[in-house]
N, C-alpha and C positions, 0 to 999 in steps of 0.2 A: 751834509754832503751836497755836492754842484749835481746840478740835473738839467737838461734842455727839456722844456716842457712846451708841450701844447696846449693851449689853453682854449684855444675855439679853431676850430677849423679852417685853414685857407692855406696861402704860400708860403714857405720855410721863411718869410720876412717876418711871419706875425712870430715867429718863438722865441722862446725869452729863456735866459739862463739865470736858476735862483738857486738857493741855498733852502735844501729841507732837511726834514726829520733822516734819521739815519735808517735803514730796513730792518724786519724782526720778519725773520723767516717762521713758517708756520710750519708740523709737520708732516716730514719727506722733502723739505726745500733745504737750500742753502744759501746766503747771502756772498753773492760774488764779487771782491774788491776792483772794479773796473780797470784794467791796463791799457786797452788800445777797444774800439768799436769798428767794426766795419760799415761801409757807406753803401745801401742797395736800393736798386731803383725802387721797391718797393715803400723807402721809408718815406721818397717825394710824394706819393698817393696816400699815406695813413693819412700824414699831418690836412690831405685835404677833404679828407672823408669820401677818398675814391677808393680805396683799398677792399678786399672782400672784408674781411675784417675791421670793427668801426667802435677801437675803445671809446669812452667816455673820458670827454675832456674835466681833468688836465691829465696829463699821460707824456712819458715822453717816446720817444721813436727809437728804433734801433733794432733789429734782429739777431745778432751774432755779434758776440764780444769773447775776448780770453782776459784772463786775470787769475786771481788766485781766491780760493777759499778764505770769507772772513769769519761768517757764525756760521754753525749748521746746527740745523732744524730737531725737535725732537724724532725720532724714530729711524735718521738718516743711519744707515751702516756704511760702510765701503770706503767714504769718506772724509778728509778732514780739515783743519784750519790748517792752512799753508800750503794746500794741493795747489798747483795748477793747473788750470783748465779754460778750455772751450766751452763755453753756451751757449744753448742756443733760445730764443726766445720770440713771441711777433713782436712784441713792443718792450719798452724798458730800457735798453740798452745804450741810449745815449747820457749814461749820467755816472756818478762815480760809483755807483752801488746795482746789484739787479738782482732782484731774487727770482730762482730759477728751482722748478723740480728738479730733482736727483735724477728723472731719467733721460731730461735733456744737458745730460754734462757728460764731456769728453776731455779723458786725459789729456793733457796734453807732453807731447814727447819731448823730452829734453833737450830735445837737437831743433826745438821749432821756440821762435821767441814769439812774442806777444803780437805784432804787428800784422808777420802774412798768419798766426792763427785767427787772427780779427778777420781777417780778409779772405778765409777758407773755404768754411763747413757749408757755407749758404749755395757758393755758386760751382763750387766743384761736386758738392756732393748732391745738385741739380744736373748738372752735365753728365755726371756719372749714372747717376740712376736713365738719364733721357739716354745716354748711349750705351752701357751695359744692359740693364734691364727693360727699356724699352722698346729701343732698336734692334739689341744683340748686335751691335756692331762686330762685325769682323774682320781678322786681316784680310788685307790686301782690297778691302773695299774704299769705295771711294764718298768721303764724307763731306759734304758744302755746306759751311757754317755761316749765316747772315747775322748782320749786327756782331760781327768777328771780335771789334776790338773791346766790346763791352766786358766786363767781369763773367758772365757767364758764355759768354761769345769765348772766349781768351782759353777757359777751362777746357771748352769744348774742342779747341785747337791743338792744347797741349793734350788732351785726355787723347783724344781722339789719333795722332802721333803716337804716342804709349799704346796705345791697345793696338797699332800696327795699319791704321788705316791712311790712304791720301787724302789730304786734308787740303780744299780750297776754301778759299778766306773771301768772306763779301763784307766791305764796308765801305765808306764814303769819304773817303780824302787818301790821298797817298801817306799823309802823316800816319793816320792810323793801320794802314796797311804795314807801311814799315816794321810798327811794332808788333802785328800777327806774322811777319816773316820772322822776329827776332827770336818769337815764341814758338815756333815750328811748323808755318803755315808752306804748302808746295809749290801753290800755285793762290795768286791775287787777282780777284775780280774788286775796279773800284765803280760802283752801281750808281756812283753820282754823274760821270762820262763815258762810261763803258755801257753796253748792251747786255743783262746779266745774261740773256739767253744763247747772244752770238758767244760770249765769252765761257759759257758751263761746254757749250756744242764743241767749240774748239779745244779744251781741253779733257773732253772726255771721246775725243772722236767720234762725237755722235751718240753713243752710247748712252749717254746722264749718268746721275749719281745716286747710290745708293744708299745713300741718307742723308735727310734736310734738317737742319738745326736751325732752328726758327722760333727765336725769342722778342723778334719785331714784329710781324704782322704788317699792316699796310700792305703798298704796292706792288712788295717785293714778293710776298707768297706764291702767289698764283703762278707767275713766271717762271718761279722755281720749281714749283710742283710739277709743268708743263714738260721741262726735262728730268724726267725724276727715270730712272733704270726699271726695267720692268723688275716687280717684285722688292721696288725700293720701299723706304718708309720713310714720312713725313713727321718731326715730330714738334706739337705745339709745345712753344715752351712757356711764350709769352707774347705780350701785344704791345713795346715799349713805343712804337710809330704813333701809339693814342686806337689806332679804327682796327676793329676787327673783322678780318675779312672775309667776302663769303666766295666760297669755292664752291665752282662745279664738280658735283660728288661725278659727272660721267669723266671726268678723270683717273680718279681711284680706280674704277671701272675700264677705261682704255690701258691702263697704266699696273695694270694687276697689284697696285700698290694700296699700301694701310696708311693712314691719318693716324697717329698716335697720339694721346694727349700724354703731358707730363705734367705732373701736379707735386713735387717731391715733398711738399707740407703735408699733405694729406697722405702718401709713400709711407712718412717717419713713423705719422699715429696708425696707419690700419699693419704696417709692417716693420714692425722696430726691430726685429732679429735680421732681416735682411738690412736693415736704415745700418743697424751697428756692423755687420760685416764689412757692407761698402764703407763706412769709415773708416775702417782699421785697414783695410788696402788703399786707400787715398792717402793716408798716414804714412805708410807703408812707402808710397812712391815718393812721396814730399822727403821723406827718408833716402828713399834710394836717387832723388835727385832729377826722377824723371818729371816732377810738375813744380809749380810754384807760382801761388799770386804774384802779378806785376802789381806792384804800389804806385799809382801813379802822385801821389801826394797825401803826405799825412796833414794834421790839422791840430788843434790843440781843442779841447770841448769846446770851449766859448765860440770859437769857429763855426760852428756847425752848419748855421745860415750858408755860411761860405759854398761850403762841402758839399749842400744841398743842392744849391744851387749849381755847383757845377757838374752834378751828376744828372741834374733837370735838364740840364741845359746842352748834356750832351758832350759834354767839353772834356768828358775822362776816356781814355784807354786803360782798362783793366778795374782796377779798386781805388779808390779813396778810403781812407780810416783818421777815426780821429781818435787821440790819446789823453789822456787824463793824468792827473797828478796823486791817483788814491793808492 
């Protein structure tokens, strides 16, 4: 089978696409026939040994894939060759094969094909957990998402829309604004020539907003915390700018508000009965039509550098996924 593999450490330039052995699930796993991979900021930092997580090279990249069941493992119940399914995994994923435990696999519905499930379980069901169970977002409150048009930016705009809130959109070009207005965004802050703080002020009349979705970090934080609603909550999701910022905790304190962290990898393993609810209501709405990955461009594997790179570089609104021939 085709794999993208990492072979030593550094920029999506050094990886290389070969031909290996085929997988043997061990068991409680199953080997998953690769359909479509999704592209997340996180897999630009594995391949460079920035990630919290630091396989041993060669290895290849990839978190979330959908495909279909090829072997399954001794001891496996529930299910079988020709399932379809979501995985989920931290590495592996970029290649025509991945084997995955049985407890990171999700059906997948009939009415979802291969591509937006590649493009799903990662960053919706990071949004969802950061504004369900972190925030407890609710209606009629007012939600400020930065880094809007990214893949978990996007989720957070449509989730956030669904669950009944007003949702303002911060990102940095009108291009990508656009496409968080097409996704359900209310109001557009573009933080590359606008003032984020005159612009949250004037749309909240003053008041601020009662939750910060904040998967960039950098410059933008602080700002945004400064209008946050009394009793608002701030929640980290991520640091995609590179610098992690440091905040005056007499904020929190002026601001009666909570700093939240969001970690949903770590959510999956200490709370998997909650991790599977929230996915069967994510399912659920993809169903009913109320959310859906933006694919900003598929890829073919051998691609991948491509893909990499444009998700490094900044250059995506929404998902990238790349597709296989297995």
């Amino acid at each position: 089978m085709k794999a993208v593999l990492c072979k030593q450490y550094g920029p999506p330039d050094t990886l290389v696409v070969e031909d290996v052995p085929s997988l043997v699930p061990g068991a409680g796993q199953v080997v998953v026939a690769v359909k479509a991979a999704g592209v997340n900021f996180p897999d630009t930092l594995i391949v460079q040994g920035k990630y919290q997580f630091k396989p041993e090279p060669p290895f290849s990249p990839g978190g979330e894939v959908a495909g279909v069941v090829k072997v399954v493992g001794s001891g496996v119940t529930g299910w079988k060759v020709g399932d379809r399914v979501i995985a989920a995994a931290t590495w592996g994923g970029f290649a025509e094969e991945l084997i995955v435990d049985v407890e990171r696999l999700i059906s997948l519905p009939q009415g979802m094909d291969f591509v937006p499930a590649s493009a799903f379980i990662l960053t919706y069901g990071t949004s969802y957990h950061a504004l369900k169970d972190r925030a407890q977002l609710q209606p009629g409150e007012t939600l400020l998402v930065l880094g809007a048009s990214g893949g978990t930016g996007l989720a957070a705009v449509q989730l956030g829309k669904a669950m009944g809130a007003k949702v303002i959109a911060a990102a940095s070009s009108d291009a990508k604004l656009d496409v968080c207005r097409a996704n359900g965004a209310d109001e557009l802050i573009n933080y590359a020539n606008d003032d984020l703080r005159t612009r949250v002020k004037a749309i909240t009349a003053g008041r601020g907003v009662d939750v910060i979705y904040d998967p960039v970090g950098g410059p933008y934080s602080e700002p945004a915390l400064r209008d946050m609603a009394w009793k608002g909550r701030f929640l980290v999701v991520g640091f995609a700018a590179g610098d992690i910022p440091k905040i005056p905790l007499n904020l929190a304190l002026l601001k009666g508000c909570s700093i939240v962290g969001v970690f949903w990898g770590a959510f999956t393993k200490q709370e998997p009965e909650s991790n599977r609810r929230n996915n069967e209501e994510l399912l659920q709405m993809y169903l009913d039509g109320k959310v859906a990955p933006h694919v900003h461009a598929t890829y073919p594997l051998e691609q991948a550098v491509d893909a990499l790179r444009e998700v490094m570089e900044k250059r995506v609104s929404g998902k990238v996924v790349l597709t296989t021939g297995a």
